[in-house]
KEZA-253607 format. One record per residue (C-alpha): residue in one letter; x, y, z. Coordinates in steps of 0.05 Angstrom, whole numbers. Layout:
BEGIN
REC  code    east   north      up
REC     a       X       Y       Z
...
***
This chain:
BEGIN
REC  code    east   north      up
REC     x       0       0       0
REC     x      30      64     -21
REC     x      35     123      44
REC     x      41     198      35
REC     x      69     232      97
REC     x      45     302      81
REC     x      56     330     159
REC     x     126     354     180
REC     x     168     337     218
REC     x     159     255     220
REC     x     196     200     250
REC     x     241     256     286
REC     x     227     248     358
REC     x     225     170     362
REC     x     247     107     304
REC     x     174      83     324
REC     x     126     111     263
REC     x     185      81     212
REC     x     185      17     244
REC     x     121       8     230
REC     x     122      28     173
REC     x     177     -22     149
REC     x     144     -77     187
REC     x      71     -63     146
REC     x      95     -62      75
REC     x      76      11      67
REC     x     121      45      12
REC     x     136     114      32
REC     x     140     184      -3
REC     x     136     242      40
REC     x     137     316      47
REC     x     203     337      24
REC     x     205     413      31
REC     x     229     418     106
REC     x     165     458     128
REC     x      87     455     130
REC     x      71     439      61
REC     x      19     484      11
REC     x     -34     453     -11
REC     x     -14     460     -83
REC     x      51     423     -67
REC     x       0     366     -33
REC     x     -33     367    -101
REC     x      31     361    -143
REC     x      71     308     -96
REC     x      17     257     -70
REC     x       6     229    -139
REC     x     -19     158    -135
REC     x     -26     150     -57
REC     x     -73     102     -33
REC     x     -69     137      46
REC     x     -48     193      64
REC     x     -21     216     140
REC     x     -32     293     137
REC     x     -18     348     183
REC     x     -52     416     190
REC     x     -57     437     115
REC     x    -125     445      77
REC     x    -133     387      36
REC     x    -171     414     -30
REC     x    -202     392     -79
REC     x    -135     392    -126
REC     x    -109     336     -80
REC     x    -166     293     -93
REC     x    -165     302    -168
REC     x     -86     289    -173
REC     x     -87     233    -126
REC     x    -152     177    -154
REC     x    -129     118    -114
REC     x    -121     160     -46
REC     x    -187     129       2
REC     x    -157     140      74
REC     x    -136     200     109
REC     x    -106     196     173
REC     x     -94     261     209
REC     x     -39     269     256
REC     x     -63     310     312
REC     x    -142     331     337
REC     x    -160     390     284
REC     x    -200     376     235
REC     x    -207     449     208
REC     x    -163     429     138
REC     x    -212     373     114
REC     x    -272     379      79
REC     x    -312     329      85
REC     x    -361     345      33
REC     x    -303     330     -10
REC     x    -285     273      28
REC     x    -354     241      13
REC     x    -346     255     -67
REC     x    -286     228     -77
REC     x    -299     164     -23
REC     x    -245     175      20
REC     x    -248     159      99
REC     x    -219     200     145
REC     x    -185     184     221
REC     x    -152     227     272
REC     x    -112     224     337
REC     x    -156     258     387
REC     x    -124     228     456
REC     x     -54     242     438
REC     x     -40     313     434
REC     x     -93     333     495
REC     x     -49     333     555
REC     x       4     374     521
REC     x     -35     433     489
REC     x     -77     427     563
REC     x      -3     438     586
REC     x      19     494     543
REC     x     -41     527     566
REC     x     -26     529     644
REC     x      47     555     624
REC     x      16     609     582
REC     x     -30     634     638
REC     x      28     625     695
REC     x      75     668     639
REC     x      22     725     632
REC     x       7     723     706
REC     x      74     735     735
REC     x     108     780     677
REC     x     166     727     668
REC     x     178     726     581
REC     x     168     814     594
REC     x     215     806     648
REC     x     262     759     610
REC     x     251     804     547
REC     x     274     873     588
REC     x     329     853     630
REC     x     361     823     564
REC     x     350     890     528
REC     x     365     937     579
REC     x     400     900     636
REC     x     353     945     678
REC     x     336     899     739
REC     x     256     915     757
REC     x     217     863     791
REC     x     142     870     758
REC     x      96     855     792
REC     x      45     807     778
REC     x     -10     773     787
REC     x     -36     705     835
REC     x     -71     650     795
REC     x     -96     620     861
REC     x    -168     634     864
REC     x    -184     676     801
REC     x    -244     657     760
REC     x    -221     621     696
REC     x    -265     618     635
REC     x    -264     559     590
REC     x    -298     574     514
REC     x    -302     494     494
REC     x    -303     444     542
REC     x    -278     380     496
REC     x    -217     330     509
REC     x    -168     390     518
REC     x    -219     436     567
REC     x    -234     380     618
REC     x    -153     371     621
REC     x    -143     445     632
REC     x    -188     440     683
REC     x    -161     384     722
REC     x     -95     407     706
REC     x    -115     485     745
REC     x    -163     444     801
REC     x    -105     455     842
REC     x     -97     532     850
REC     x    -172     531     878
REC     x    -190     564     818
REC     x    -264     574     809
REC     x    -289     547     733
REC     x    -342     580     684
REC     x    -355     540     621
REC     x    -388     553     560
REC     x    -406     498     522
REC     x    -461     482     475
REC     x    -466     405     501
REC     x    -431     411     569
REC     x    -414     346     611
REC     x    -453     361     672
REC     x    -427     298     711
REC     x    -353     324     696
REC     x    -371     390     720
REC     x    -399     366     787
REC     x    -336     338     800
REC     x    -296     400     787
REC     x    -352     451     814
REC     x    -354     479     741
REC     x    -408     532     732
REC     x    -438     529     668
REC     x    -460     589     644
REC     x    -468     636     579
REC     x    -413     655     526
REC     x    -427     725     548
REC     x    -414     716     631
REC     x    -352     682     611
REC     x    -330     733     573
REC     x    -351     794     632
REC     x    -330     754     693
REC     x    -269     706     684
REC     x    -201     740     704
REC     x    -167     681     643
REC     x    -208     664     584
REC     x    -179     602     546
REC     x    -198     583     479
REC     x    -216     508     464
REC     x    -265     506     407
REC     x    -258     475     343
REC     x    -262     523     290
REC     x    -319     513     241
REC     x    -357     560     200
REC     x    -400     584     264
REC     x    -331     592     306
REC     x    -297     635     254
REC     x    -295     707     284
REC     x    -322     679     348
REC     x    -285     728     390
REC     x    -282     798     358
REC     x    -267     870     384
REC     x    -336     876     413
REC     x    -333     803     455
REC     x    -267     836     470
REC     x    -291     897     504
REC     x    -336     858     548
REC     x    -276     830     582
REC     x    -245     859     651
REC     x    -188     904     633
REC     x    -141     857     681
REC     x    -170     794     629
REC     x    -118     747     597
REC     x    -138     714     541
REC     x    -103     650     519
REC     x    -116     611     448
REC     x     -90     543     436
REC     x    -143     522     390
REC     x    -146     549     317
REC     x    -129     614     283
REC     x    -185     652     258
REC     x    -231     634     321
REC     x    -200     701     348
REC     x    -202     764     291
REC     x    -125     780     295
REC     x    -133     844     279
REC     x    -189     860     341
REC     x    -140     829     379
REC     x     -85     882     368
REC     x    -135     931     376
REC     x    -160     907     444
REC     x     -82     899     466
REC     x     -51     962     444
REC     x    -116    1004     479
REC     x    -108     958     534
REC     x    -180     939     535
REC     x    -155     874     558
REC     x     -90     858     604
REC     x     -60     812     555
REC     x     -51     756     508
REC     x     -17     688     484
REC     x     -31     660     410
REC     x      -5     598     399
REC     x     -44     587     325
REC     x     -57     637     275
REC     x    -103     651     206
REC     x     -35     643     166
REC     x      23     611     192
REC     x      76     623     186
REC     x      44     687     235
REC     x      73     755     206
REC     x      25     801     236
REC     x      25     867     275
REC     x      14     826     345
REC     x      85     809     341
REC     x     103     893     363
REC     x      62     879     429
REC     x     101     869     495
REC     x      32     845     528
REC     x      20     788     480
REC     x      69     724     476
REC     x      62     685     412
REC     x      90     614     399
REC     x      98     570     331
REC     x      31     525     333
REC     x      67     483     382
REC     x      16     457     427
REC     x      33     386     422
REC     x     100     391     414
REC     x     131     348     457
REC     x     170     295     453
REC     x     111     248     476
REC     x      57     278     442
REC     x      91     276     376
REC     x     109     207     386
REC     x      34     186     401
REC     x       2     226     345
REC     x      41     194     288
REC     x      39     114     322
REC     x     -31     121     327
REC     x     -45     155     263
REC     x      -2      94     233
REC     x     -39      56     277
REC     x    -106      72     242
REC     x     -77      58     172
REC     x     -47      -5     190
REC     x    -119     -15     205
REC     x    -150       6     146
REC     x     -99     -29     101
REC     x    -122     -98     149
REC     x    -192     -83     138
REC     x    -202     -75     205
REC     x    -242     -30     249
REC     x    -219      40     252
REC     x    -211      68     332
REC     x    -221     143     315
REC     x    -259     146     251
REC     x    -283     222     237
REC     x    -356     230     190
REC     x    -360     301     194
REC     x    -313     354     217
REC     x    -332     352     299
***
């Protein structure tokens, strides 16, 4: 069976994912260009792939034209914002993802994001290296502010368990929230809106669909408490970048970290703000994560090339 590795980097954080591969009789061709690949180089380099392991690029409708024997997609990671499944459904091609594996790390990157913003320390870092001038900022405690949670999926219910500890209190938003979870953790369900006007840390943790896109814009911005940190994990595009800046450089809003972005590689104005930390889409990089994203997304094709049952089998874009 021939395998298209389209997601970048694989097979560098363990000799696992080629292992398999060697050991299944899958012949390999993979992304060659070092970097996140375009969708037009997709088109032009899977050629006559029967699966295809992608990462976060949009698969068009060029890739299904230029590649008639592909039938199985296997995405590594838990977005799903890059396939369309409408398309999917034309051409008769399944589609798997790895929804367990990346949820502890982005859950992770999240905490680190909020304890960063809280207590000044990438400013702090950032002045004293500029200026050698040797000022002690002061912060903020995240033991017992209200945190807001937009989404309350895989990745929320870690955050939460992961903050439980700092006697934080919890309001959720979610349009199908898991009540018995939330009795555990005292969450307090309650609307988008009183998320948005009460909770001293707002995190992101939506999917982005066409309903999500814009879902946080200058005016959900301005209902936020001036002291607010806002932290997004999930998708660019669920947060307009550009009401962002706004909302940062007025200082409607305390601050910000943006860890995804409408087009990455991110070259936008957010990048001149001392209140907002940006990273490189790297919410499940780790070593681990990594690791488990690309076995089990292997995992799923080994499956599919068995006939076999598929574990995380995706019919429309969740």
């Amino acid at each position: 069976m021939k395998l298209f590795v389209s997601t970048h980097p694989f097979g560098a954080t363990s000799k696992l994912p080629m292992e398999l591969i060697e050991n299944n009789s899958l012949e390999l061709s993979k992304n060659e260009h070092n970097r996140k690949i375009t969708s037009k180089e997709l088109a032009d380099d899977i050629k006559d792939a029967e699966v295809l392991i992608a990462g976060t690029e949009n698969i068009t409708e060029d890739v299904f034209k230029n590649a008639p024997s592909l039938k199985f997609i296997s995405r590594v990671g838990i977005g799903l914002d890059g396939i369309d499944f409408e398309l999917c459904k034309k051409y008769g091609v399944r589609v798997a993802y790895t929804p367990d594996a990346p949820t502890m790390a982005v859950a992770e990157l999240c905490v680190s994001m909020i304890l960063d913003l809280a207590r000044k320390v990438t400013y702090t870092n950032n002045n004293l290296k500029k200026t050698s001038s040797w000022n002690r900022y002061m912060g903020t405690l995240l033991y017992g502010k209200t945190v807001g949670i937009l989404g309350m999926g895989r990745i929320g219910k870690s955050l939460v368990h992961l903050l439980n500890s700092f006697n934080v209190k919890f309001k959720v938003y979610d349009i199908k929230p898991d009540l018995a979870f939330g009795r555990l953790y005292n969450v307090d369900f309650v609307s988008k809106q009183e998320v948005l006007t009460s909770s001293d840390i707002i995190s992101v943790n939506i999917p982005l669909k066409k309903d999500t896109k814009n879902y946080i814009t200058l005016k959900e911005l301005k209902l936020m408490k001036k002291n607010a940190i806002l932290i997004n994990t999930a998708r660019g595009g669920i947060i307009n970048e550009e009401d962002l800046y706004i909302a940062l450089k007025e200082e409607y809003i305390h601050s910000a970290a943006v860890d995804v972005f409408e087009i990455e590689p991110y070259i936008g104005k957010l990048k001149e703000l001392d209140n907002c930390i940006l990273t490189c889409h790297m919410g499940a990089s780790t070593i681990d994560s990594r690791t488990d994203m690309e076995v089990q997304a292997l995992e799923e094709v080994i499956r599919y090339k068995n006939s076999e049952s598929l574990k995380n089998e995706v019919f429309e874009n969740e």
